[in-house]
C-alpha positions, -999 to 999 in steps of 0.1 A, spaced: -424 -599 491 -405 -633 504 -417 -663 489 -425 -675 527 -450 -648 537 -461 -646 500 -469 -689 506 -487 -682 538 -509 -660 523 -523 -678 496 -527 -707 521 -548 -685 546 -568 -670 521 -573 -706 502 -584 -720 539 -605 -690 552 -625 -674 521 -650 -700 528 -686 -693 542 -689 -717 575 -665 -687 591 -691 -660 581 -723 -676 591 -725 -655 621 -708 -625 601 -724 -586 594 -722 -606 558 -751 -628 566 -775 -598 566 -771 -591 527 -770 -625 518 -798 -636 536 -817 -619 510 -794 -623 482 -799 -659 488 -839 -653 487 -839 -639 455 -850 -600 465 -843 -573 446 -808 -555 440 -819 -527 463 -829 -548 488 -792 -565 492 -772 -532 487 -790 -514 515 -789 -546 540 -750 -544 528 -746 -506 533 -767 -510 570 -744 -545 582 -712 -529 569 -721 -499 590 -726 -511 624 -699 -537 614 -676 -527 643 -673 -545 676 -676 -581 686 -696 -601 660 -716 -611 680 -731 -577 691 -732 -567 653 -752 -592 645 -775 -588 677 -778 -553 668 -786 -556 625 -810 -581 636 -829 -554 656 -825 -533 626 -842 -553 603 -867 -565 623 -875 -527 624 -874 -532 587 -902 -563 591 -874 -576 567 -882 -556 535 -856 -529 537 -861 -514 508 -897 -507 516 -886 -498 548 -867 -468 530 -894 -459 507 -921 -459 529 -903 -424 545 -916 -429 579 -885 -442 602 -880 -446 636 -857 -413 647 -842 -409 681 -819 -407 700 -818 -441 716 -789 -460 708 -789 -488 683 -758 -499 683 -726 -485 706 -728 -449 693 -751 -453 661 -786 -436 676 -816 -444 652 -824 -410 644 -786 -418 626 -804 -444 605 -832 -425 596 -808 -395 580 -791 -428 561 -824 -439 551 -837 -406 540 -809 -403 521 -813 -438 503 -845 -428 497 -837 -400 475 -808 -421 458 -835 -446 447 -860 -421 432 -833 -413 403 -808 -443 400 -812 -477 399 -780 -490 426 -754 -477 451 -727 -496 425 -720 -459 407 -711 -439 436 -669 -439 444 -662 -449 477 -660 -409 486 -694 -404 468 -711 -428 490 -690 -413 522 -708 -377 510 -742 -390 491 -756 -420 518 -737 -409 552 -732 -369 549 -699 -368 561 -669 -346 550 -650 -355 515 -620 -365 535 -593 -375 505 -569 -395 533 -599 -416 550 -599 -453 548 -639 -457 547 -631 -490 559 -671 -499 564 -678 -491 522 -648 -508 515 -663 -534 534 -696 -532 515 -681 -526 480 -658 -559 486 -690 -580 498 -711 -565 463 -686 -572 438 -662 -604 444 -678 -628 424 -660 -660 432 -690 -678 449 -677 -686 481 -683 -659 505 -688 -625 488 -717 -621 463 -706 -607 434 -741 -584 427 -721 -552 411 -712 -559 378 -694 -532 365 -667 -530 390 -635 -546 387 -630 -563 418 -589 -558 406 -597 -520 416 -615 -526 450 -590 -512 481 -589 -533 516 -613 -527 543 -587 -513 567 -596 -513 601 -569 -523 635 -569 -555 634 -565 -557 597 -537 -529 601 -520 -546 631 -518 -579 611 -503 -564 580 -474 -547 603 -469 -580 615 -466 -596 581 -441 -566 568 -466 -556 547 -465 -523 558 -450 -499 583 -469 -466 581 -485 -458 619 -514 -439 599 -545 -460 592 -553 -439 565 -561 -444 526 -526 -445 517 -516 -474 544 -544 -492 527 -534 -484 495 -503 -502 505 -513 -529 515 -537 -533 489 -507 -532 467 -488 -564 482 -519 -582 480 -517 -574 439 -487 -593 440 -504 -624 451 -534 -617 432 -532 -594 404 -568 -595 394 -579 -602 430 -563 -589 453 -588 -583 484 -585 -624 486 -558 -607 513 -585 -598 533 -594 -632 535 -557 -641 546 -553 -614 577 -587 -629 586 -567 -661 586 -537 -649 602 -560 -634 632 -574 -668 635 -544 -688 638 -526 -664 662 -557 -668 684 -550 -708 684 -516 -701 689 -523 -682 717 
């Protein structure tokens, strides 16, 4: 990687994995209760829920998980093992209906009666086990990426470092267009596909800035979105 690119992103990610650019972030939700001391449960299904709907303008995200959990009266995990959800078609948000949510919550529910935390399932568990979609080997699952980055990085700042038996060294970017878009941009990759393996890739130049940390890249495209927009 050249030094120069290499130099910008560790100054981006230094600047930008700080929490006063997250505060109105799909991050908020899981922390809000992280930060209130509930219980493991509690934060792993606000995270799996925000990290869902995360897609869109922020601002509509957070519009929309605050209707959710209001639905919730704030005690998701009750919520899910109470068994009675709201199910229709009505959209919650952009094309997530609630009936949707109810199947994911369902399907929490039963997760909970036998295991303790979401933290064992593999990304393509959770794809198959919470959201009953297809084993697809070459999907991104941007959104548990997502989740599984805000669970385990444990460096205090913006993610909140709940799962303790992953290695955040192993975790795989959250890759969605802009974060795809702003790697091309960087030369960190070239593939068209925005697929597992393109962010496999770029997961893998991130290593080289941060062996034992590398979604700290995330971080930095967040940066490098930021500062184009100034430049703009």
């Amino acid at each position: 990687m050249d030094e120069g690119i290499k130099q910008m992103l560790m100054d981006w990610a230094a600047e930008f994995n700080d929490p006063v650019y997250f505060l109105e972030d799909p991050i908020s939700f899981p922390r809000h209760f992280a930060e209130r001391g509930a219980g493991l449960q509690d934060v792993e299904i606000a995270a799996v829920f925000a990290s869902h709907l995360a897609w869109g303008r922020r601002s509509m995200i957070v519009r929309d998980c605050t209707r959710l959990f209001d639905e919730m009266e704030w005690r998701p995990f009750d919520y899910v093992k109470a068994g009675s959800y709201r199910n229709d078609d009505t959209s919650l948000h952009r094309t997530v209906k609630w009936s949707e949510i109810a199947g994911i919550c369902l399907r929490l529910r039963e997760w909970y009666r036998y295991h303790d935390s979401l933290e064992e399932l593999s990304p393509s568990e959770m794809r198959c086990t919470v959201f009953r979609q297809k084993d697809d080997p070459r999907a991104a699952n941007k959104k548990i990426n997502m989740m599984r980055r805000w669970m385990t990085r444990d460096d205090g700042k913006v993610d909140l470092g709940l799962w303790k038996n992953t290695d955040k060294k192993d975790l795989i970017v959250p890759l969605d267009v802009h974060v795809h878009t702003q790697a091309c941009a960087l030369g960190l990759c070239d593939r068209r596909q925005k697929d597992l393996k393109t962010a496999l890739e770029i997961t893998s130049c991130f290593r080289e800035v941060w062996p034992e940390d590398p979604l700290l890249g995330d971080f930095a495209l967040f940066g490098y979105g930021v500062t184009r927009e100034k430049d703009a």
